[in-house]
One Martini backbone bead per residue (centre of mass of N, CA, C, O) as a GRO file, in nm:
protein
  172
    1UNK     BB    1   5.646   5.377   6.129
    2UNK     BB    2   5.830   5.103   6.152
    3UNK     BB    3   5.914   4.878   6.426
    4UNK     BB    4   6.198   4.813   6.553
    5UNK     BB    5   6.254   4.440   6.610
    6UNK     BB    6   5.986   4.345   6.402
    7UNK     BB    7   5.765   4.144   6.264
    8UNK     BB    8   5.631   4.126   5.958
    9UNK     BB    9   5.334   3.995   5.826
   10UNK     BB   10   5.290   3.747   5.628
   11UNK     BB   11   5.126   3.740   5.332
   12UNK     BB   12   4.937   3.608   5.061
   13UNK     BB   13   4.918   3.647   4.793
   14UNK     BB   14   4.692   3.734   4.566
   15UNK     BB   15   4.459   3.418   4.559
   16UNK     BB   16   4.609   3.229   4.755
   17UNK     BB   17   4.490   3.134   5.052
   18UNK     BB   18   4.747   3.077   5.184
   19UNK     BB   19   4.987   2.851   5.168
   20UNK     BB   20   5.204   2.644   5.067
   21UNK     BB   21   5.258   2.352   4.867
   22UNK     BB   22   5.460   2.101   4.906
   23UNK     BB   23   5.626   1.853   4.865
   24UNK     BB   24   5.657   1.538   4.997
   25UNK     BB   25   5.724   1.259   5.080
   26UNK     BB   26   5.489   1.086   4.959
   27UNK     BB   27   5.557   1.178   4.666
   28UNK     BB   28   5.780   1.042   4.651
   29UNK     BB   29   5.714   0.746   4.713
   30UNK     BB   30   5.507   0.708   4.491
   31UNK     BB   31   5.751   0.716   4.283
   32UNK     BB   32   5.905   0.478   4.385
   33UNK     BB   33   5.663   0.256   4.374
   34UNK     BB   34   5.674   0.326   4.027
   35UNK     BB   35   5.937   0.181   4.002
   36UNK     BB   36   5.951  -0.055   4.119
   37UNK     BB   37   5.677  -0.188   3.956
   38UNK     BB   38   5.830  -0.172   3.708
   39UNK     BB   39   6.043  -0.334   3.746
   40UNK     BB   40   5.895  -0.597   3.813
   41UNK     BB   41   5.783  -0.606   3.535
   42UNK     BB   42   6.007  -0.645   3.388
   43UNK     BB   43   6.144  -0.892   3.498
   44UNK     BB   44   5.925  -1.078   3.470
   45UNK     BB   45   5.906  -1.079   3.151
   46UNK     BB   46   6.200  -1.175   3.129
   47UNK     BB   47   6.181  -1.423   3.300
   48UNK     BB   48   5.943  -1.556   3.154
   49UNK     BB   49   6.100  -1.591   2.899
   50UNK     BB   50   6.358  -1.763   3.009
   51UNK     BB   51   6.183  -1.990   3.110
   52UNK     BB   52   6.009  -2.045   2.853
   53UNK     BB   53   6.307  -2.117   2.731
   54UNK     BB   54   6.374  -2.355   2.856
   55UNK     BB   55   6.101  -2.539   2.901
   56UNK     BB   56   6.150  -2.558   2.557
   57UNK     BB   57   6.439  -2.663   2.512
   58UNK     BB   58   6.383  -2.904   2.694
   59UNK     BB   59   6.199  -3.235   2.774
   60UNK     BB   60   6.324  -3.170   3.063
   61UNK     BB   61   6.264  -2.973   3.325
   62UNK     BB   62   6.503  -3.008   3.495
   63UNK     BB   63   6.728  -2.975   3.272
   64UNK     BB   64   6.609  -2.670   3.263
   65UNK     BB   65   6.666  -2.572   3.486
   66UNK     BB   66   6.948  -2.607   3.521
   67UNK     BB   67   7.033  -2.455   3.285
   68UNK     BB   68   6.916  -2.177   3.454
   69UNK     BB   69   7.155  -2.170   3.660
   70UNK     BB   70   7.383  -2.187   3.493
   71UNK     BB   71   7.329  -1.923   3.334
   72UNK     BB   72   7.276  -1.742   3.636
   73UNK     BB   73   7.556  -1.779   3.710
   74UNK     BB   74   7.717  -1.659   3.460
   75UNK     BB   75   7.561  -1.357   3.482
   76UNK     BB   76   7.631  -1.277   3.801
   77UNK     BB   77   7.950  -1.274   3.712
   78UNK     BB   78   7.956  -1.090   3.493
   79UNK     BB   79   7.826  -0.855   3.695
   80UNK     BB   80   7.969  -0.877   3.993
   81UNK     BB   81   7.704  -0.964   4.168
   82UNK     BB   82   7.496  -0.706   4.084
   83UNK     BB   83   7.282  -0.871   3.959
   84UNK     BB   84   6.954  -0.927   3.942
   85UNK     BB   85   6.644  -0.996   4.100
   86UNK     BB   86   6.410  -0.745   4.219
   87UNK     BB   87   6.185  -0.877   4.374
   88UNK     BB   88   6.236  -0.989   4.604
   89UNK     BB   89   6.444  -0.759   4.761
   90UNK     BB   90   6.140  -0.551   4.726
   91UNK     BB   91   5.949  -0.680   4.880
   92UNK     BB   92   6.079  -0.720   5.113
   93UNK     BB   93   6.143  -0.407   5.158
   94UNK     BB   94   5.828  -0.390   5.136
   95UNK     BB   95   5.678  -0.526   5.374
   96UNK     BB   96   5.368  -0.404   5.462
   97UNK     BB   97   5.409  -0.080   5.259
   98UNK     BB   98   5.362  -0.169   5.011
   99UNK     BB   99   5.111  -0.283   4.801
  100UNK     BB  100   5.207  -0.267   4.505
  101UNK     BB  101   5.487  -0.392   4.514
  102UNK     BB  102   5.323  -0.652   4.647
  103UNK     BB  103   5.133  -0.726   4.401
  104UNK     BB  104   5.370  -0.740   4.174
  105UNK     BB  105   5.529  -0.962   4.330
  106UNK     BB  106   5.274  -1.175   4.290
  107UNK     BB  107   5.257  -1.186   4.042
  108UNK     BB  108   5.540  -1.280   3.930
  109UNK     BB  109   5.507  -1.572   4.096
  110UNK     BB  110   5.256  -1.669   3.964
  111UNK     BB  111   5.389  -1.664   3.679
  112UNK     BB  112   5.613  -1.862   3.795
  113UNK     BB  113   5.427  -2.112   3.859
  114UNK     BB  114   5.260  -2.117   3.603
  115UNK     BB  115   5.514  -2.212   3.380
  116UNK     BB  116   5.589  -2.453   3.539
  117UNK     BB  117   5.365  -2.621   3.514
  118UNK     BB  118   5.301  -2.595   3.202
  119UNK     BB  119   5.598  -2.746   3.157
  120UNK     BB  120   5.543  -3.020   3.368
  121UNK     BB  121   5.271  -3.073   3.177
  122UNK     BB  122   5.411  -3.138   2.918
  123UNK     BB  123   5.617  -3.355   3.031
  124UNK     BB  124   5.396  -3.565   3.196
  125UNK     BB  125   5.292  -3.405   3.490
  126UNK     BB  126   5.050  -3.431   3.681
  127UNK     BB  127   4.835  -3.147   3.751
  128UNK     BB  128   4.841  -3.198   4.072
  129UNK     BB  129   5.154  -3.205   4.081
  130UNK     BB  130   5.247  -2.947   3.902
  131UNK     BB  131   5.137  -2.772   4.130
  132UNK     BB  132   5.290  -2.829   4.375
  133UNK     BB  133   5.577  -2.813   4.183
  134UNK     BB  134   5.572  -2.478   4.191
  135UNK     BB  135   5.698  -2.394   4.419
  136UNK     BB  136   5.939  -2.581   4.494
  137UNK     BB  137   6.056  -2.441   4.205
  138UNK     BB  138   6.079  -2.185   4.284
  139UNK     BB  139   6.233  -2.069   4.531
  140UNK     BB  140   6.506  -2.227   4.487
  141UNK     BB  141   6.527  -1.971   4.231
  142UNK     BB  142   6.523  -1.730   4.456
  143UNK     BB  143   6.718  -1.820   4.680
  144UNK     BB  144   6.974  -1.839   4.543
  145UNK     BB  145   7.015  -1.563   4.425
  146UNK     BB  146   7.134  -1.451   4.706
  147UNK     BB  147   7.315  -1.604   4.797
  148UNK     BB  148   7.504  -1.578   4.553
  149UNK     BB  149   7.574  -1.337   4.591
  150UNK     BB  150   7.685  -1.305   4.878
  151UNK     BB  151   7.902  -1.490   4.798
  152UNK     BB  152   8.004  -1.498   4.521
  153UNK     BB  153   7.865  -1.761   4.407
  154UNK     BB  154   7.754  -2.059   4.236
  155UNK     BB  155   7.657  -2.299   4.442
  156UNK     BB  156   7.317  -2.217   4.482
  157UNK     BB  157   7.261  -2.281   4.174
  158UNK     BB  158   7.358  -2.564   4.141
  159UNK     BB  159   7.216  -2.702   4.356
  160UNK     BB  160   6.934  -2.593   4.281
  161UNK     BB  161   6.941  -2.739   4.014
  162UNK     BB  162   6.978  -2.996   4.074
  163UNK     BB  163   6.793  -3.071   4.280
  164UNK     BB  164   6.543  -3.006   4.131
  165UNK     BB  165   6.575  -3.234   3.901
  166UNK     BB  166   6.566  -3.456   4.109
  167UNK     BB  167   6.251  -3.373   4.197
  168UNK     BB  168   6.117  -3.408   3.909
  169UNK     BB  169   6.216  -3.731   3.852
  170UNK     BB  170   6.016  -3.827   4.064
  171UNK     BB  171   5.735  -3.784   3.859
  172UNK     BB  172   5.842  -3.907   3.542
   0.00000   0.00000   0.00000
């Protein structure tokens, strides 16, 4: 007859040979950085295609890019500032902690800094001219975009538009 008071040690069912193991945090996280992963080469695509598109479709690079500041000024007012580029903000918010996610965001803005490249080098702004000035054209409308959200305002695209304009003219 057992005794009232004490506790019966739990065993494991036949076969199963110990604990059983939960899913933890680790498992969670690795899911969340398969998402986030996932969400910047989507965008990365989006993005590349829309500067493709802006790239090939003015004459002057300065000129697409500006309008493409004030295109991406008037989708962000659309979106009452909610929408807009996950890279820098996923980037930024895992940095140094997610490899995976650090890696697909290096891969993103190399490919943005590689577009504006080719894009300056078609438009007849010398090869190592269009490479050096591919970091400051990428940066500015990298960083103009959490501006405008933040500010809720389109000025922070506009000024980064002109003012690109103004120096890819310098080249030209």
């Amino acid at each position: 007859m057992p005794q009232r008071g004490r506790r019966r040690e739990r065993r494991p069912p036949p076969g199963r040979g110990g604990r059983q193991r939960r899913p933890g945090p680790g498992l969670s996280h690795r899911r969340a950085a398969r998402s986030a992963v996932a969400a910047i080469r989507h965008d990365d695509q989006e993005f590349a295609g829309i500067l493709r598109g802006a790239l090939d479709s003015e004459e002057d690079p300065g000129d697409a890019l500006a309008a493409r500041t004030r295109n991406l000024a008037g989708i962000l007012r659309a979106s009452e500032w909610a929408g807009g580029c996950p890279v820098t903000a996923t980037a930024l918010g895992t940095a140094g902690r997610a490899p995976d996610i650090q890696q697909a965001a290096a891969e993103a803005f190399a490919r943005r800094r590689e577009l504006v490249h080719a894009g300056l080098t078609a438009a007849g702004i010398a090869e190592d001219d269009a490479r050096e000035l591919a970091h400051p054209v990428v940066s500015p409308l990298e960083g103009a975009e959490p501006a405008a959200r933040v500010s809720r305002g389109e000025e922070p695209l506009h000024t980064a538009g002109r003012r690109l304009a103004r120096l890819i003219s310098c080249y030209r």
